[in-house]
C-alpha positions as CSV (number, residue, x, y, z in Angstrom):
1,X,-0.4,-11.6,0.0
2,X,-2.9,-10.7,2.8
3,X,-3.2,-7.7,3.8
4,X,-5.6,-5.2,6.2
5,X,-5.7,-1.3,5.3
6,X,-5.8,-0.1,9.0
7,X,-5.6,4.0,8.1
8,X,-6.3,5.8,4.7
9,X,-6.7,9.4,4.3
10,X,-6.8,10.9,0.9
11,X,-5.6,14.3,0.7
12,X,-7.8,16.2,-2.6
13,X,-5.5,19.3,-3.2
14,X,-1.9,16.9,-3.4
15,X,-4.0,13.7,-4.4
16,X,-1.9,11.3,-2.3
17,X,-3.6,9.1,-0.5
18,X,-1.5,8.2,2.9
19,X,-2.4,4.6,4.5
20,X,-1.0,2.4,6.7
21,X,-1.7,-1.6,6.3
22,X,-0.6,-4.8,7.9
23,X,-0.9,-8.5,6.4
24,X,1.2,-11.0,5.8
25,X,3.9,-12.4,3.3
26,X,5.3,-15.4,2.5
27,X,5.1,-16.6,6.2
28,X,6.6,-12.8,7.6
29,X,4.0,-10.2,9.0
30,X,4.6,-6.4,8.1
31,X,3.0,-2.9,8.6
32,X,3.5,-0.2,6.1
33,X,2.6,3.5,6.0
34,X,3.1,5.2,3.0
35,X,1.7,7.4,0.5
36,X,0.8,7.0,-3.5
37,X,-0.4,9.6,-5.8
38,X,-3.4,9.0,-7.1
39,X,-5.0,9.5,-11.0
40,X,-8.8,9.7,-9.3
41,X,-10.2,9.8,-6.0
42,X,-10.5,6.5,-4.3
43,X,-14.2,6.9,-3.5
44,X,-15.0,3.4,-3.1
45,X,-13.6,0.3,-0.3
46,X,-12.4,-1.4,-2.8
47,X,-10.8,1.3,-4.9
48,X,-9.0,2.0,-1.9
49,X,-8.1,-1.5,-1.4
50,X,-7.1,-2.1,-5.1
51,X,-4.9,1.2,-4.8
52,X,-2.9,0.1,-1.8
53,X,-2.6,-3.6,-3.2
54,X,-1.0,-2.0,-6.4
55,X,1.4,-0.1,-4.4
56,X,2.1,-3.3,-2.0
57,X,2.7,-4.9,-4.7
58,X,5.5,-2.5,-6.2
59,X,7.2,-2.2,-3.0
60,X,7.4,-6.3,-2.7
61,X,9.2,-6.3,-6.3
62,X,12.2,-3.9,-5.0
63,X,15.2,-5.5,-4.0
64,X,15.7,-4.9,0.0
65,X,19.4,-3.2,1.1
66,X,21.1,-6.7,1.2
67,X,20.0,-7.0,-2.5
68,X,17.7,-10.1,-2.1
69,X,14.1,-9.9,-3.3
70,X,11.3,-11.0,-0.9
């Protein structure tokens, strides 16, 4: 998986941080915007980067509506 965070913002008082990315999958592209909570602040690049790839990741292993798995 390749993927580009275009937007991040880490909110300190709900410690979400919202980001948007785009990459590419198995041949299909994709943007997503969404939100994780966070443990710690993602102070770093790659902190941030390791934070979105996690929840990539996750959303890639749930089955899409038709029930197939990506």
């Amino acid at each position: 998986m390749q993927f580009k965070v275009t937007s991040a913002y880490y909110d300190e008082a709900s410690k979400y941080l919202l980001y948007t990315a785009t990459g590419e999958r198995d041949g299909a592209k994709y943007t997503v915007s969404s939100r994780v909570k966070c443990l710690k602040p993602p102070n770093t690049p790659e902190r941030l980067h390791m934070v979105v790839l996690l929840a990539l990741t996750d959303q890639f292993k749930r089955p899409s509506p038709s029930g197939k798995r990506g």
